[in-house]
PLY file of the C-alpha trace (Angstrom):
ply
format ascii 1.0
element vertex 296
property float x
property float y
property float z
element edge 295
property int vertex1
property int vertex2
end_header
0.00 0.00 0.00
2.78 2.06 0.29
3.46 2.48 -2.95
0.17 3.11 -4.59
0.08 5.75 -1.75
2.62 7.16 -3.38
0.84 6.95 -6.70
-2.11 8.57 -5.72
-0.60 11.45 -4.16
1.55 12.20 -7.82
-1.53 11.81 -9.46
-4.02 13.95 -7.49
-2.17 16.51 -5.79
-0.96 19.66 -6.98
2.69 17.83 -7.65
4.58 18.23 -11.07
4.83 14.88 -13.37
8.65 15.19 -12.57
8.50 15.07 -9.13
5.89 12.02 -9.68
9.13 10.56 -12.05
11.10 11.48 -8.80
9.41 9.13 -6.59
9.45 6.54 -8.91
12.72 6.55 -9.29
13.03 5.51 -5.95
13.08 1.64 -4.35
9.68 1.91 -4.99
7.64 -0.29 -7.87
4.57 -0.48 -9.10
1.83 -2.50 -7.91
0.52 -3.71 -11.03
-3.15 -5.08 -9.47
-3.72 -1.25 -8.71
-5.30 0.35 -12.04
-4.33 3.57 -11.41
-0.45 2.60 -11.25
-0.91 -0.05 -14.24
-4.17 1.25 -16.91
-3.73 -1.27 -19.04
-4.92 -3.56 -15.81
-8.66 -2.72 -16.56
-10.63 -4.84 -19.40
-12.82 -3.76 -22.25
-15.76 -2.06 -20.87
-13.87 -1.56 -17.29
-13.03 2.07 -15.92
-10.06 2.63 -13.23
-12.16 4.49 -10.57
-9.38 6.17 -9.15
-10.66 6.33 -5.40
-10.42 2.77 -4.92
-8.02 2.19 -7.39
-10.17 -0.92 -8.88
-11.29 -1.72 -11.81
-15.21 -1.09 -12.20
-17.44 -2.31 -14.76
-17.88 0.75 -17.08
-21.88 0.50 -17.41
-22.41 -0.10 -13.29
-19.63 2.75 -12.18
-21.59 5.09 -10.19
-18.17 7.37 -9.87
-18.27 10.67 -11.98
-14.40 10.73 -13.35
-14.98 13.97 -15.20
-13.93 16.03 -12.21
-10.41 15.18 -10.83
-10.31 13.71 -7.01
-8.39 15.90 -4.37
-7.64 18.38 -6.64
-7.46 21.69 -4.73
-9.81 24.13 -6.11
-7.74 27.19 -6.99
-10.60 28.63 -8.41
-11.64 30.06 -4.76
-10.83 33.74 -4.07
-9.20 34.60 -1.03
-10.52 36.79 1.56
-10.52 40.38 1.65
-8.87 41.36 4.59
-9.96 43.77 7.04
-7.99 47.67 6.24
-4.63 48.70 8.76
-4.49 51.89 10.25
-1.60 54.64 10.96
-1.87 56.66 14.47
-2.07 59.74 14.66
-3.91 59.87 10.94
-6.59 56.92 10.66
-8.32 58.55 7.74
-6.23 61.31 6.97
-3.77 61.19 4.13
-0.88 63.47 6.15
-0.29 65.75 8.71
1.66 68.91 9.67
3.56 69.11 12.70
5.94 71.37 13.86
8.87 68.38 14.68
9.17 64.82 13.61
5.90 63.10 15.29
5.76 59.14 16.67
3.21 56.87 14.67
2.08 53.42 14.80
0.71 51.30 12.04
-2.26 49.07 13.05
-4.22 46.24 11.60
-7.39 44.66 12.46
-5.56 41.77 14.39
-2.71 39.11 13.68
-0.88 40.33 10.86
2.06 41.55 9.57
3.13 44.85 8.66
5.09 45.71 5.21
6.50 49.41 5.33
8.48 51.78 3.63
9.78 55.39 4.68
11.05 56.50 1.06
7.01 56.69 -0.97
8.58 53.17 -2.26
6.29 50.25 -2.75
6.75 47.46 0.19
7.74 44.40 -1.16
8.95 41.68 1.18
12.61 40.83 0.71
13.70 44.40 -0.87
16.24 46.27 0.72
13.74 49.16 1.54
11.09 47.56 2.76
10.51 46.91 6.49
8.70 44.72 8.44
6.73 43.86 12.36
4.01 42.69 13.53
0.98 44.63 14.42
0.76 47.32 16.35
3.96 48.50 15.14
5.83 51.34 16.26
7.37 53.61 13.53
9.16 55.38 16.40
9.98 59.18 15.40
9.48 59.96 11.58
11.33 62.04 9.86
9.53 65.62 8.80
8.73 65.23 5.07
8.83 61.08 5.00
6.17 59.40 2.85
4.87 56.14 4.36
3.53 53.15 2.57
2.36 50.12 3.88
0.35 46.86 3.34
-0.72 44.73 6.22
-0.64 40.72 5.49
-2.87 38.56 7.46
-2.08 35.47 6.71
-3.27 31.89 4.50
-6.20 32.39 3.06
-6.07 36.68 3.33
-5.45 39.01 0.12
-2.73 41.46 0.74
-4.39 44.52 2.46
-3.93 46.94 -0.20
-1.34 49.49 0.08
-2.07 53.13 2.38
-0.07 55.87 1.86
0.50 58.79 4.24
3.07 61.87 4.24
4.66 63.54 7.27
4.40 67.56 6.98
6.98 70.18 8.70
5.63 73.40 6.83
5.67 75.35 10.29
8.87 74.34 12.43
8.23 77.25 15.10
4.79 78.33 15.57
3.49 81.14 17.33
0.08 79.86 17.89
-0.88 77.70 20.64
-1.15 73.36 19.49
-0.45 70.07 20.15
1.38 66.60 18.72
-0.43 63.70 19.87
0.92 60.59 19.68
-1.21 56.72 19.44
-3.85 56.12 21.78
-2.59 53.26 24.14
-5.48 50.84 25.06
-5.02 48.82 27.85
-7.09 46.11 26.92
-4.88 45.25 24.27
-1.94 47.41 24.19
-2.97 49.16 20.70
-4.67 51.74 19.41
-7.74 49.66 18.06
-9.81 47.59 19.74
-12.77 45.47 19.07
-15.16 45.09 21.37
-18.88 43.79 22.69
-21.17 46.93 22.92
-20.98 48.83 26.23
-17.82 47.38 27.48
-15.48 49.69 29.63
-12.20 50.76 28.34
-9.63 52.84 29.53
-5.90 53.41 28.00
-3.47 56.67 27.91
-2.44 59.30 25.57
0.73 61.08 25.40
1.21 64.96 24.07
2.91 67.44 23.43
1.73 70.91 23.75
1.94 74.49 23.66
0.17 77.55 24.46
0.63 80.60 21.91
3.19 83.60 22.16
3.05 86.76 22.68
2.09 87.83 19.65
0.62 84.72 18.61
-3.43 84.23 18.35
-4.34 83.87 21.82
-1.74 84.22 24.43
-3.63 84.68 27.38
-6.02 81.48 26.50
-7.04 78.95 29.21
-6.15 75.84 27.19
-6.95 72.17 27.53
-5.98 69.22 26.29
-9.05 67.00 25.13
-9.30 63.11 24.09
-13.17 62.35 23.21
-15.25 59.82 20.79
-17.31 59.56 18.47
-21.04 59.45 19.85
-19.49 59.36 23.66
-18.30 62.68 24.03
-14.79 63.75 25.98
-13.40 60.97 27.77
-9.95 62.51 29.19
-8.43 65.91 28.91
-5.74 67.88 30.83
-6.12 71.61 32.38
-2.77 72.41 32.60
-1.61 73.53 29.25
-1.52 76.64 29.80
1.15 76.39 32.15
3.24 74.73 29.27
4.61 77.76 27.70
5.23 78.93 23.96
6.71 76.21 21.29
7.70 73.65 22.23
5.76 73.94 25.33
5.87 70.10 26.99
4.96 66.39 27.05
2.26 64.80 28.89
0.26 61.59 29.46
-3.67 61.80 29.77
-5.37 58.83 31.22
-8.91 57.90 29.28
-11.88 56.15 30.15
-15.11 55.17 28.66
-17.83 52.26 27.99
-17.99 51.24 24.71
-21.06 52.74 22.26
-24.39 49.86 22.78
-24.37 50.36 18.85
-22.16 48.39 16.37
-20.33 50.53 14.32
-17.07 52.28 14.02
-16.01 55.02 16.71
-12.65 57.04 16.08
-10.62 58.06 19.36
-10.05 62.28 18.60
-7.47 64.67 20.67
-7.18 68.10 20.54
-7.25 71.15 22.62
-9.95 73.38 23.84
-10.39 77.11 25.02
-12.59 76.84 28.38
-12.19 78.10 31.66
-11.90 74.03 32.77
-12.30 70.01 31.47
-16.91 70.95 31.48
-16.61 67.86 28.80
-16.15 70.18 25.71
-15.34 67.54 22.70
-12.28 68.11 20.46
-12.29 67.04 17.66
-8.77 66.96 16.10
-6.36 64.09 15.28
-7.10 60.81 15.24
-5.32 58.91 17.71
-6.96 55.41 18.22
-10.37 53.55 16.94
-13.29 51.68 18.79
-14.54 48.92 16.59
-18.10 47.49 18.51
-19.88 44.17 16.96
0 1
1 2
2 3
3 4
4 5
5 6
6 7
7 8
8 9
9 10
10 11
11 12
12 13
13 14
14 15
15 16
16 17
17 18
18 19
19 20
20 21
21 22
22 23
23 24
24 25
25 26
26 27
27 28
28 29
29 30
30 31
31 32
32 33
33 34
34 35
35 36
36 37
37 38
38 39
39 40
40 41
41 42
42 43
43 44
44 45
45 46
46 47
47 48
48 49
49 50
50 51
51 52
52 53
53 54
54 55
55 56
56 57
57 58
58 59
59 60
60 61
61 62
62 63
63 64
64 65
65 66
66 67
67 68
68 69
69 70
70 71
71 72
72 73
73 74
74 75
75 76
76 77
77 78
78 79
79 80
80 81
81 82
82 83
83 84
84 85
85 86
86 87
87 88
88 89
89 90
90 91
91 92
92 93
93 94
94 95
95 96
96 97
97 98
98 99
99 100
100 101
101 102
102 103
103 104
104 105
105 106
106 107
107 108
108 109
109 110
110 111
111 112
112 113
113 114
114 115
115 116
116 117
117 118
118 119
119 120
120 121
121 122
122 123
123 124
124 125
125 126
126 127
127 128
128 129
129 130
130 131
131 132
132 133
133 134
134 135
135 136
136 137
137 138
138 139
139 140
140 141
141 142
142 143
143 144
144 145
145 146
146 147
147 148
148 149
149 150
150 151
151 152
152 153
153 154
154 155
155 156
156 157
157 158
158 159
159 160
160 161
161 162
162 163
163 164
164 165
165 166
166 167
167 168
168 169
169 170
170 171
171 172
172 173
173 174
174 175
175 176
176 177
177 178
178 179
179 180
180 181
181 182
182 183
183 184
184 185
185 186
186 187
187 188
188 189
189 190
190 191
191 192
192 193
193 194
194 195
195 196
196 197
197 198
198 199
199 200
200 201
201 202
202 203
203 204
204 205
205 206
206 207
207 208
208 209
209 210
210 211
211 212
212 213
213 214
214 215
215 216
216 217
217 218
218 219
219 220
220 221
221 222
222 223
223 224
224 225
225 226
226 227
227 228
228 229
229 230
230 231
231 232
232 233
233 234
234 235
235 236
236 237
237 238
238 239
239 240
240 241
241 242
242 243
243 244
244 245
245 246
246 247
247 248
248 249
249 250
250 251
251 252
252 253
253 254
254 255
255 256
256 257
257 258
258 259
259 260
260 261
261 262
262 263
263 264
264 265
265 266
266 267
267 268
268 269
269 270
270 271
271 272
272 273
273 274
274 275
275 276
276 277
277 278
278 279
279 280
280 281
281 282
282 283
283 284
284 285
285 286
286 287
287 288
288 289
289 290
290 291
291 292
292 293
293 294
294 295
């Protein structure tokens, strides 16, 4: 049996007829009671049915040997996999920021990432093409860097098609008050996305830079605060003490976030920004995109 094992494998899976010649080659030889090694086995108005490897009486066969057996059906498409993120961005194409900013490039779960810093297409194995798994930390980008990538999920997942994003420095010392944000930090899952059961209660951290405006800037004596809010929750963090930061480049901070999850399936971007009230009253802001709640 070992040997018309051997046979049947050359003849029905997806293996070329000269690494079939291969195995014959071998000690093995063939078992000439076993049709499908040895055709010539079968009699006039016999078929070789190719499953049992016996001879069957042509008129009484009840096996359709039209349609190859085991034959992998390449015919199938593969699955279109979910999109990947970048953070700070999600659905914008760039941004501007006065200094190179941190990002992170996110997918929608196991996968990994493809990038390049140079507007180059990533393709695995060339020279300027990087690679990590998801959530991946880009660290500080260069001003003025354009970033493609393409997130891979795996057998039986198309190639996420490619993203493109570009890094902006058109105002290296500004006068007016702002902020960098950097990725949203869940602590469910260490990322900036997370999918989730409606109504379930996540929290995470945000770090910032920010800045109130100069002297001659738009609005130097402005109460400012730092906001993080979501879509259809409202503000879920901020910070009261930017104002206190001074001009550009002002300082870094860390805001702590909480929130339950929307009761409705859908999409919910994680925004930062600042505000211009006399305290955190739960003003939204609705700036960069730092993070994304995905409820089903």
């Amino acid at each position: 049996m070992k040997a018309i094992h051997t046979i049947s494998c050359c003849l029905f899976a997806l293996f070329s007829l000269s690494s079939c010649s291969q195995l014959w080659s071998g000690s093995y030889s063939p078992n000439h009671d076993n049709c499908v090694a040895n055709p010539s086995a079968c009699e006039n108005g016999q078929i070789c049915n190719p499953v049992t490897e016996a001879c069957e009486d042509e008129s009484s066969s009840t096996t359709d040997l039209s349609t190859p057996v085991n034959t992998a059906d390449m015919s199938v498409p593969l699955l279109t996999p979910p999109t990947s993120y970048i953070f700070p961005g999600l659905s914008a194409t760039k941004l501007d920021f006065p200094r190179d900013a941190k990002y992170s490039i996110e997918a929608q779960g196991p996968a990994v990432i493809y990038y390049t810093l140079d507007g180059s297409e990533p393709k695995p194995g060339m020279t300027t093409t990087m690679s990590g798994q998801s959530p991946l930390s880009l660290g500080a980008v260069p001003a003025n860097s354009r970033i493609r990538w393409s997130a891979d999920y795996g057998s039986g997942y198309a190639l996420d098609s490619g993203h493109e994003f570009l890094t902006q420095n058109t105002n290296p010392s500004p006068p007016d008050l702002g902020a960098i944000p950097e990725y949203a930090v869940f602590d469910l899952n260490g990322g900036s996305v997370v999918t989730v059961a409606p109504g379930t209660a996540l929290t995470g951290t945000l770090r910032f830079q920010a800045w109130q405006s100069t002297a001659t800037g738009y609005c130097p004596g402005c109460i400012i605060q730092f906001v993080v809010s979501v879509k259809d929750v409202g503000a879920v963090g901020c910070l009261n003490t930017v104002t206190g930061y001074g001009s550009y480049p002002g300082q870094s901070a860390s805001v702590p976030f909480s929130f339950s999850a929307p009761m409705t399936p859908g999409t919910y971007p994680v925004y930062s920004g600042l505000t211009l009230q006399f305290s955190c009253d739960g003003t939204v802001a609705t700036g960069t995109e730092v993070g994304l709640v995905i409820v089903k």
